[in-house]
N, C-alpha and C positions, 0 to 999 in steps of 0.2 A: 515197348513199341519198337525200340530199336532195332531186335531183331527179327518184326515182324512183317516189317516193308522192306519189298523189295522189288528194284526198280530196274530196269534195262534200256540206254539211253539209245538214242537214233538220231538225236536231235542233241546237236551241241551247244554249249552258251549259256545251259539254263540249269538253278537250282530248282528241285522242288523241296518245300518246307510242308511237311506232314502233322498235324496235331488230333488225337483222338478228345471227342468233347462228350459230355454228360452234361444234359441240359439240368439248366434249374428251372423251378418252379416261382410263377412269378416275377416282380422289375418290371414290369410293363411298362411305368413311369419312367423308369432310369433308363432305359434304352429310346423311348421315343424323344426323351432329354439329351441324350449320346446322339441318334439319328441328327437332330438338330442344330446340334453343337460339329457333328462331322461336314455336316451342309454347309455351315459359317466356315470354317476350315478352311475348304478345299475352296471356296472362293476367296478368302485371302490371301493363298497362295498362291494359285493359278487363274490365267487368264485365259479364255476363248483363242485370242490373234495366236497367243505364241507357245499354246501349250503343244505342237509337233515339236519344238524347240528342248521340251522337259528332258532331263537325261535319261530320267527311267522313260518316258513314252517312246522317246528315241529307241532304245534299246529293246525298247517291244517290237516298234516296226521292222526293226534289223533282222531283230530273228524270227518273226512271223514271214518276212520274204527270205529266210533262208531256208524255211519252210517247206517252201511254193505256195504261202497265201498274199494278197494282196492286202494290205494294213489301213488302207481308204477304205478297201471294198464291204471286208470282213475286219470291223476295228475288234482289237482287243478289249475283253469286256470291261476291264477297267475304263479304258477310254472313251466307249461305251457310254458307261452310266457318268463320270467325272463331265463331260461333254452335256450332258441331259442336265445335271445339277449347274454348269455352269450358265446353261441356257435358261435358267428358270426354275426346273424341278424340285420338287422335294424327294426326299430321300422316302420311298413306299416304306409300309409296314405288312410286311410278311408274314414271317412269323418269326420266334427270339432267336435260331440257330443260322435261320436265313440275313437276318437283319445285322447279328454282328460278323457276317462274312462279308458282306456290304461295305458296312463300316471298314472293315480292316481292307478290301479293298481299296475303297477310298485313302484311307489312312497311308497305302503304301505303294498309292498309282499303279498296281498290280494287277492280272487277273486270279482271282480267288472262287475256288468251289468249295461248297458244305454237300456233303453225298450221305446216304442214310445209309449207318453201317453194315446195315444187314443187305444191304442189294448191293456191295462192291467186297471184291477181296485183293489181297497181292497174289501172287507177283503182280508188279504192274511193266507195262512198258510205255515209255514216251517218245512217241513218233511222230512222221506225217502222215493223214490220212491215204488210203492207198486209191486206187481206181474201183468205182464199183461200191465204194465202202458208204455208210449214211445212217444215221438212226433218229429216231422218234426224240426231237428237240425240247424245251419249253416253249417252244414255240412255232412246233409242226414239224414235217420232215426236212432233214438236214443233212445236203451232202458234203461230206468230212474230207472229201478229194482235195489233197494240196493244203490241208490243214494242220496246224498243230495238234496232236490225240493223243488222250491219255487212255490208254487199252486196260483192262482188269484180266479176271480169270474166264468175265465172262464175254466177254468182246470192248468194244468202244464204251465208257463210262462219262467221259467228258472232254470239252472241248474249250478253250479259256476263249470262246467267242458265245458260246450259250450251250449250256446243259443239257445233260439227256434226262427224259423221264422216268427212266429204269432208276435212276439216280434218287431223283426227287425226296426232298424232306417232306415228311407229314404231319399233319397236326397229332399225328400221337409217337412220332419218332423220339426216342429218348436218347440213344447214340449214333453221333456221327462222326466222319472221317472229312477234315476242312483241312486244302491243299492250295498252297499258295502257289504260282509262278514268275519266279524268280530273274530278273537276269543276271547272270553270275557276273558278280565285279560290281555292282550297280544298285546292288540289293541285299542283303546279307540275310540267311538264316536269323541268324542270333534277332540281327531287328525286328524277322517275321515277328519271331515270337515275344521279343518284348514288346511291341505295336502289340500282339496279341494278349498278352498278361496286363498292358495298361487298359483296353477297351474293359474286357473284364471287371477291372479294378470297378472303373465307372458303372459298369452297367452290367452284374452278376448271373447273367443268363444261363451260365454255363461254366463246369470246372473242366479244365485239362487233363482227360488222364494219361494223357504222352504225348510225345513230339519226337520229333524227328526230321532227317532232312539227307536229300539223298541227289548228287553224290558226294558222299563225304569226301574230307581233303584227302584220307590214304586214295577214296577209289581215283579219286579224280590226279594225284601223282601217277597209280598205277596207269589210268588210260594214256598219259604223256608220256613213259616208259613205252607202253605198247604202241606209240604212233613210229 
């Protein structure tokens, strides 16, 4: 997979962590056991009053207003869904590719997408949304202006505030493409994906068949040479 993503930054500050998945069949038990167990989690460690305070939530806001988005207005989904669970929520059941993107969200105060492999490809780019720009949401039409976007081959794929539907997992998707975002210094690849191999462990929805993370240290020396 490593040399199959490829990424063109616009946007500074931020790793993304790449893993291709192969669902399993079955664990239904074990994951809505893991849902549960993530839901006790993330309220023992976080609070409502002072979660602006968290260093990764912080570090979301930062770079979602170096964006041009407003981080109150348009919270990051992580914050999102952490904010909904803190206030009462349970953690929904989806379906098992959806749910432990979730989890690992939760898991790593991040925003995290699961995309159905066959409806996204690379190169990708990560930018701001431009003027004009917008696509069909999870949750109706969405305009992308002043947003953080994750662009494919085939336009806009995702947004770490809500999904497109080009995107969308299906109940008979058997491979996907789950893309964490990161902020560099605050969040480490490596963690992504150990957070990601321990969810797993627990709750076997799905094998890894690659990862990755982009931009690596050389690109990210090269881009400091070329400033």
């Amino acid at each position: 997979m490593e040399d199959e993503i490829q990424v063109r930054f616009e946007l500074e500050g931020w790793t993304l962590f790449f893993a291709r998945l192969q669902r399993s069949e079955g664990f239904s038990s074990e994951m809505a056991i893991l849902r549960g167990e993530m839901v006790a989690r993330t309220r023992e460690r976080l609070e409502l009053q002072t979660l602006a305070s968290d260093p990764t939530v912080a570090a979301l806001r930062r770079l979602f207003r170096a964006a041009g988005c407003d981080p109150t207005r348009y919270r990051p989904s992580s914050e999102a869904l952490i904010r909904r669970i803190l206030k009462g929520a349970e953690l929904p059941a989806i379906n098992s590719l959806v749910d432990l993107n979730n989890c690992l969200s939760l898991e790593l105060a991040v925003p995290c997408c699961v995309m159905a492999e066959e409806a996204v490809g690379s190169p990708y780019t990560w930018r701001s949304g431009r003027s004009g720009e917008s696509y069909e949401s999870l949750k109706g039409p969405f305009n992308l202006e002043g947003k953080p976007l994750l662009v494919d081959v085939h336009g806009p794929c995702d947004a770490p505030i809500t999904g497109s539907r080009r995107a969308k997992i299906q109940d008979d998707t058997q491979q996907a493409t789950l893309v964490a975002y990161l902020p560099r210094g605050v969040v480490s690849a490596a963690v992504a994906h150990q957070r990601l191999e321990k969810l797993l462990a627990a709750a076997p929805v799905a094998r890894i068949l690659g990862s990755c993370y982009r931009p690596t240290e050389t690109e990210q020396s090269q881009e400091h040479q070329d400033r």
